[in-house]
C-alpha positions in Angstrom: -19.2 -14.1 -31.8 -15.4 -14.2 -31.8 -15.5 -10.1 -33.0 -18.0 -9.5 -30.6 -15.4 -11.3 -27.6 -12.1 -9.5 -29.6 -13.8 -5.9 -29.0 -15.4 -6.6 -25.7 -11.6 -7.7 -24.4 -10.2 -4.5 -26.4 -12.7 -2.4 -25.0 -11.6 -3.9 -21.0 -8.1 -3.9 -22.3 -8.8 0.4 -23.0 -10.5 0.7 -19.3 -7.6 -0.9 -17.6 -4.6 1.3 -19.9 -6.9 4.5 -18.4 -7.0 3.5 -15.3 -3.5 2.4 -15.2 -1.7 5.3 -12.3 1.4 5.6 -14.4 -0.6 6.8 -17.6 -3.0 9.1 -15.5 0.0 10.2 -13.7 1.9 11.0 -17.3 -1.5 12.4 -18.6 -1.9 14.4 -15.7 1.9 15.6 -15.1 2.0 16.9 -19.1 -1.4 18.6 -18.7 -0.8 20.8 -15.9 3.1 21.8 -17.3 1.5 22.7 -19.9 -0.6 25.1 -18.3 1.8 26.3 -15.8 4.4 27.2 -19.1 1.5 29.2 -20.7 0.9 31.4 -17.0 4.2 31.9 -16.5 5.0 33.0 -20.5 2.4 36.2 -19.8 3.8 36.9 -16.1 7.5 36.1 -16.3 10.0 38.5 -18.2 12.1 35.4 -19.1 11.6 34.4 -22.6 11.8 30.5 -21.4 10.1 30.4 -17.7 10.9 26.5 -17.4 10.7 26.9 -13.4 7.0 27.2 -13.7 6.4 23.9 -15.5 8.9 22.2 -14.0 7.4 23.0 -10.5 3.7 21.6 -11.9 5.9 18.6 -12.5 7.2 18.0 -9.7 3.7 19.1 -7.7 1.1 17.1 -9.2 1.0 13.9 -8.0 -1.4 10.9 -8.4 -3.4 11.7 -5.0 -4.5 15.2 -3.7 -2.8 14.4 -0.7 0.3 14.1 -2.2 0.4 17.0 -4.3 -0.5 19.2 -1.4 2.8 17.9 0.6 4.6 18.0 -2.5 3.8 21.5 -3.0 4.3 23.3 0.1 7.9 20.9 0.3 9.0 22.3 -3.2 7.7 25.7 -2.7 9.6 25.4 0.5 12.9 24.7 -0.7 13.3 26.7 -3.8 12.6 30.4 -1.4 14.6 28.9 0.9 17.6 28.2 -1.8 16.4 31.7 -3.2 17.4 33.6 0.5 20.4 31.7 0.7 21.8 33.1 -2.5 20.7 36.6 -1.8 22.7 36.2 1.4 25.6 35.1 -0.1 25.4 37.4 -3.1 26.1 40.3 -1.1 29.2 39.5 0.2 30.8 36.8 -2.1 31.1 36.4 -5.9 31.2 33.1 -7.9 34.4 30.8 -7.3 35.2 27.2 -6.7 35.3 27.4 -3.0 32.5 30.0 -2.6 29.8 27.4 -4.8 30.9 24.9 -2.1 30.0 27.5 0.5 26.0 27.5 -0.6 25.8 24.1 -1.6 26.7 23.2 2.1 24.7 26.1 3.8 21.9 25.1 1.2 21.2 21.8 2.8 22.2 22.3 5.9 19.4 24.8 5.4 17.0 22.6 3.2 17.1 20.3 6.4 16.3 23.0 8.8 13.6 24.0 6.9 12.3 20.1 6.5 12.3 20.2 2.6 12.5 16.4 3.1 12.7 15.0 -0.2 13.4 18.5 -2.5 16.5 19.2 0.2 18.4 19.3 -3.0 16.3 21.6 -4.9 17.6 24.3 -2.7 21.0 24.0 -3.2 20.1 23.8 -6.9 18.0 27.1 -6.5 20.8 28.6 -4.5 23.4 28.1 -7.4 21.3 29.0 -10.6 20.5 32.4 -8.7 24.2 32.7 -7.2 25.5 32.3 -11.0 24.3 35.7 -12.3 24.7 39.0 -12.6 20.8 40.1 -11.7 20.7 38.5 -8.4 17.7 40.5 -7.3 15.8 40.2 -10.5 16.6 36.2 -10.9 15.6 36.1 -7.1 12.2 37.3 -7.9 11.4 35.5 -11.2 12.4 32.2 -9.5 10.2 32.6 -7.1 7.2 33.6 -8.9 7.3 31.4 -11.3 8.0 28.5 -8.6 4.6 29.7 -6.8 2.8 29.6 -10.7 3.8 26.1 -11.0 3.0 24.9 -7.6 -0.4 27.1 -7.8 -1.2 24.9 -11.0 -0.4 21.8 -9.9 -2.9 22.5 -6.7 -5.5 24.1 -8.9 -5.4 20.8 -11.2 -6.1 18.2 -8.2 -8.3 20.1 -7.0 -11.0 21.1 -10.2 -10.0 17.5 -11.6 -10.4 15.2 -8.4 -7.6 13.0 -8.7 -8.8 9.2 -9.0 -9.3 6.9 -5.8 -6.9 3.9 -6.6 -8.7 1.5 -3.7 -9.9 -0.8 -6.7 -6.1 -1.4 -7.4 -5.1 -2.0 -4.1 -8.1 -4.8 -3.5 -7.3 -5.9 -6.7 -3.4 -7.1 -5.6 -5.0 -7.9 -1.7 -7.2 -10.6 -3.6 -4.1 -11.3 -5.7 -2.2 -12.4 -2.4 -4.8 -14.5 -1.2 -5.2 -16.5 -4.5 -1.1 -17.1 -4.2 -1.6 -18.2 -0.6 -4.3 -20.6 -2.1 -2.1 -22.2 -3.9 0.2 -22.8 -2.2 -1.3 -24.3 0.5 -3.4 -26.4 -2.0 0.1 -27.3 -3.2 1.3 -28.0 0.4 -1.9 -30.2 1.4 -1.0 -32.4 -2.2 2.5 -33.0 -0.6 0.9 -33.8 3.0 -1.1 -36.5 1.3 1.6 -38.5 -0.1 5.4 -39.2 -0.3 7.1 -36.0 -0.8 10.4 -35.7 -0.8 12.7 -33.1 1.6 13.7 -31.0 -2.1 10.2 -30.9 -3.0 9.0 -29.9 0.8 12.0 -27.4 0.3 10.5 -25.7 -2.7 7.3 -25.1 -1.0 9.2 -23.6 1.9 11.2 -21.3 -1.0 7.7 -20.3 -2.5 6.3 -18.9 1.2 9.7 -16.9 1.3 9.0 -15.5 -1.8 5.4 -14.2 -0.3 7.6 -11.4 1.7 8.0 -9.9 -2.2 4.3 -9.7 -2.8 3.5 -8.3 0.7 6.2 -5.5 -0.1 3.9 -4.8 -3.3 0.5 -5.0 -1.9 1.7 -2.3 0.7 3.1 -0.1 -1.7 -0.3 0.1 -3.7 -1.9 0.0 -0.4 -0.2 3.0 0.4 -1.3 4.8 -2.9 -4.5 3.9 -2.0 -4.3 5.7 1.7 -3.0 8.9 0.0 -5.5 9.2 -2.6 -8.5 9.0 0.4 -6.9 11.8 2.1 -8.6 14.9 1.4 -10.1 13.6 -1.7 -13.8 15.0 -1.9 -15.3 12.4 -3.8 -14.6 9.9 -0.6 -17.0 9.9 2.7 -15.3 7.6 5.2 -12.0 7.6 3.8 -10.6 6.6 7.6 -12.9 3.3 7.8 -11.6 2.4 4.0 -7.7 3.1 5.0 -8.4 0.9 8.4 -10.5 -1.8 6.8 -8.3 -2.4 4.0 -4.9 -1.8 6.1 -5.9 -4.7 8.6 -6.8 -6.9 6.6 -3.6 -6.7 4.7 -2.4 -7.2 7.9 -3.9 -10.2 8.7 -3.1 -11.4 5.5 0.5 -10.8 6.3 0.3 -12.7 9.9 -1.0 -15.9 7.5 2.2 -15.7 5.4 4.1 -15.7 7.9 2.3 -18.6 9.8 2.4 -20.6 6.3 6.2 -20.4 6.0 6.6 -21.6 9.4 4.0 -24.4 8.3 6.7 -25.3 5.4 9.2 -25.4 7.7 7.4 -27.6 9.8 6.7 -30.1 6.5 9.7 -29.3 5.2 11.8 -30.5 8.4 9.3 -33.5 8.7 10.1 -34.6 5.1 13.8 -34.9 6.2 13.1 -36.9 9.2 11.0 -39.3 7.8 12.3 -39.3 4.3 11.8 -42.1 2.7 8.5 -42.7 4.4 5.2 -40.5 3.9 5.1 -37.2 6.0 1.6 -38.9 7.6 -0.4 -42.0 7.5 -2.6 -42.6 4.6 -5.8 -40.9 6.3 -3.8 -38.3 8.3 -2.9 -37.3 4.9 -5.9 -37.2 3.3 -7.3 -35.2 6.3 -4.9 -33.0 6.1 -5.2 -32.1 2.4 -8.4 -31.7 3.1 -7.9 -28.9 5.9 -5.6 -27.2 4.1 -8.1 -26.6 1.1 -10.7 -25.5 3.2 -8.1 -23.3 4.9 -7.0 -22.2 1.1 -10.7 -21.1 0.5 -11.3 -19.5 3.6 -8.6 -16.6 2.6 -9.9 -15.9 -0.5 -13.1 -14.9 1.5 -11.2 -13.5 3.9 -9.7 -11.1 0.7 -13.1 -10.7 -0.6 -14.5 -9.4 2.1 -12.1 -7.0 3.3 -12.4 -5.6 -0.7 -16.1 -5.7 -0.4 -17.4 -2.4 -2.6 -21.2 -3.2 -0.5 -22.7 -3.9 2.5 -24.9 -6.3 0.7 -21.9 -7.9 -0.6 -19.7 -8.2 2.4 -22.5 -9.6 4.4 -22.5 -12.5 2.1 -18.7 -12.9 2.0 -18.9 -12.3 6.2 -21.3 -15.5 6.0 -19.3 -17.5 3.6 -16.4 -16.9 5.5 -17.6 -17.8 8.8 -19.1 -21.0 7.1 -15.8 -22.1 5.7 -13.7 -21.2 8.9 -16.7 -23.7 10.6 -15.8 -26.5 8.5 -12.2 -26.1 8.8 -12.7 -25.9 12.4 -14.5 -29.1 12.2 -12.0 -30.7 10.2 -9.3 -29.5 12.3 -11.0 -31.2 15.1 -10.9 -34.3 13.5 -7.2 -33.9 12.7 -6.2 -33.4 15.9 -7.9 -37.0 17.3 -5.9 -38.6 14.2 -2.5 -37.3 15.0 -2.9 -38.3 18.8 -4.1 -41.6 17.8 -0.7 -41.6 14.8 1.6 -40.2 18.1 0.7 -42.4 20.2 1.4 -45.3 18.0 4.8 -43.6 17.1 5.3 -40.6 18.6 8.5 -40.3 16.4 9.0 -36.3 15.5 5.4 -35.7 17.5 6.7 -32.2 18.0 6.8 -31.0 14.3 3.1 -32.9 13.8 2.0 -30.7 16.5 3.5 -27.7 15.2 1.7 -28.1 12.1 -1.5 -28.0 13.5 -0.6 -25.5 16.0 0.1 -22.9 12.3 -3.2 -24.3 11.0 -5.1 -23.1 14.4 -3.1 -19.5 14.4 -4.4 -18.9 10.5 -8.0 -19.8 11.5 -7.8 -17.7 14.3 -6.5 -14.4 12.3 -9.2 -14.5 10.3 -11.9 -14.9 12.5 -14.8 -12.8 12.1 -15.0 -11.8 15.9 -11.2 -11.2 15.9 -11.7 -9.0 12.8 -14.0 -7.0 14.1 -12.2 -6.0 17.4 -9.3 -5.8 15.5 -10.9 -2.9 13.6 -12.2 -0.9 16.6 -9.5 -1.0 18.0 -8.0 0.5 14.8 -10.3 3.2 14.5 -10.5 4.0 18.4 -6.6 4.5 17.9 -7.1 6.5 14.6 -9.4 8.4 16.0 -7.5 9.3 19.7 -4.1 10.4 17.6 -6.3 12.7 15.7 -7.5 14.6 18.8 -4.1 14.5 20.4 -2.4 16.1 17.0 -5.6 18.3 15.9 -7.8 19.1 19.4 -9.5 22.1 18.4 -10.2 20.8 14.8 -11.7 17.2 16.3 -13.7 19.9 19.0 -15.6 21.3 16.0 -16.1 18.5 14.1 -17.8 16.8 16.8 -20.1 20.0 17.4 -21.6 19.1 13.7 -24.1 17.4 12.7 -23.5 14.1 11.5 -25.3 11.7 9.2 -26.2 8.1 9.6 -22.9 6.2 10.3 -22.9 3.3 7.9 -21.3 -0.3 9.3 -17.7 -1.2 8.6 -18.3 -3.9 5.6 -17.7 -1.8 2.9 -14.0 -0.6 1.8 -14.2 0.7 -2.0 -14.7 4.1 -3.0 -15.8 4.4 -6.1 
């Protein structure tokens, strides 16, 4: 039995290592150099045609979309460094001051040309042609063996469909939720009992720290935008960006809610330190509310990151059960603290406050307030699309289409 458990966790261990973006991208980066070199040996008169897999390097990227940017950018910049050299070969040699010449007409001229990123490469370009003899024939080997290695790193994304990394990015989006669990678990404890203002402080410290994890859940969001772009193996790859992009959205709105909830507790533990934050029952309520709250965004991830319909109709209904009960709860609540203010209506504003942040996360993750939040999405989507591309959207909407399916499901698999 213990074997059988060792090889089944090597075995999920093996997935994840293939699935991992930085090995696919090493795997796929070294592949497609590879190839490019071997091209560019049988076309190039060089004995060492570098340019070619360097190129594939630099082209292939983990999404399709990517590469294809990447590619026309590079491609871009290294003709463009290419004529600039030419230019200046024909009236200047090599020299100190005559180097600094192209390097600043090469970016002046990588920006002109919107090289973005590979704005350098063309000043690079410009000096490894400027420093020879055979201008013309380094000129046109540069260039060919730039288009061999930009050809190959196309031709690779496109026979080998690049992965779709949507499973990462739910993975991280249910990540967040479970840390916002936690903490407001570890919040409603405090509410409950004595806490003092260091300890309230701390939980204030952790919400901070939540900005962090946003910051990394967008940036594998954003992988996972670019690798539905113009990837075939994905049908509605607009409804997956706009599902998964508002709900780590709304997910953001709750962190920030929650650290204004610690710095309601947190200030209330100063006032009324060394007293309880709430009366015995207020407390209790209030721990309560806070783990249904807690619960609720964990459906709320699961559902955005549902891979079914099936699947996110169930999370949909557990979700709207739980905000229900926390509704319910925070019903309650709200009779308890005006009963508590009015017996003392010391610091009554930061009570309020705290169940004012409770209301505002319910209310982001409503079900109703969900789904106009994504129509709304996609009717903007969709009206930048025919204001950028009018004539494409004309055509598109000329062809038949199949059954639309509902806006539940997010992964592509």
């Amino acid at each position: 039995m213990l074997d059988a458990r060792r090889a089944a966790a090597s075995a999920a261990r093996l997935v994840a290592w293939h699935r991992d973006p930085t090995v696919v991208q090493a795997l796929r980066s070294a592949a497609a150099a590879s190839i490019a070199y071997v091209i560019a040996l049988r076309i190039s008169p060089e004995a060492a045609p570098l340019t070619a897999p360097l190129t594939a390097l630099l082209v292939v990227q983990v999404t399709l979309y990517a590469t294809l940017k990447t590619g026309v950018r590079r491609v871009n910049a290294v003709v463009a460094g290419v004529l600039v050299a030419i230019a200046f070969s024909a009236v200047v040699g090599l020299s100190w001051w005559s180097l600094a010449l192209v390097i600043v007409a090469s970016l002046g001229v990588g920006h002109l040309v919107r090289a973005d990123e590979f704005v350098a490469e063309v000043a690079i370009s410009a000096m490894l042609v400027l420093g020879v003899t055979a201008h013309g024939t380094l000129a046109w080997v540069r260039v060919v063996e730039t288009l061999i290695g930009a050809a190959v790193g196309l031709a690779f994304n496109l026979v080998l469909a690049p992965p779709v990394w949507v499973d990462q990015a739910a993975g991280s989006i249910e990540e967040l939720a479970r840390r916002v669990r936690q903490l407001l678990l570890r919040m409603g404890e405090q509410a409950a009992g004595r806490t003092a203002h260091h300890e309230a402080a701390e939980r204030l410290h952790e919400a901070r720290r939540l900005d962090h994890d946003i910051a990394r859940v967008d940036e594998d969001l954003r992988q996972a935008e670019d690798s539905l772009r113009l990837n075939p193996r994905v049908r509605e790859g607009l409804l997956n960006r706009v599902v998964l992009r508002t709900g780590l959205d709304t997910l953001e709105i709750c962190t920030v809610v929650l650290r204004v909830l610690a710095r309601s507790l947190t200030d209330l533990a100063r006032e009324r330190e060394p007293e309880p934050l709430f009366s015995r029952e207020t407390g209790a309520v209030i721990e309560r509310l806070l783990s249904e709250v807690a619960d609720a965004v964990v459906s709320f991830s699961v559902l955005v990151t549902s891979s079914a319909s099936t699947n996110a109709e169930s999370a949909e209904d557990r979700l709207a059960a739980e905000l229900r009960q926390a509704t319910a709860t925070r019903n309650r609540l709200a009779e308890m603290l005006l009963a508590e203010i009015r017996r003392e209506p010391r610091q009554w504003q930061l009570q309020g406050a705290v169940l004012a942040e409770v209301d505002r996360i319910i209310d982001e993750m409503d079900t109703e307030h969900r789904s106009r939040r994504l129509l709304e999405e996609l009717d903007r989507h969709t009206r930048e699309q025919r204001e950028r591309r009018p004539r494409l959207t004309g055509l598109r909407d000329r062809l038949p289409r199949r059954g639309n399916r509902g806006t539940r499901g997010t992964r592509s698999r």
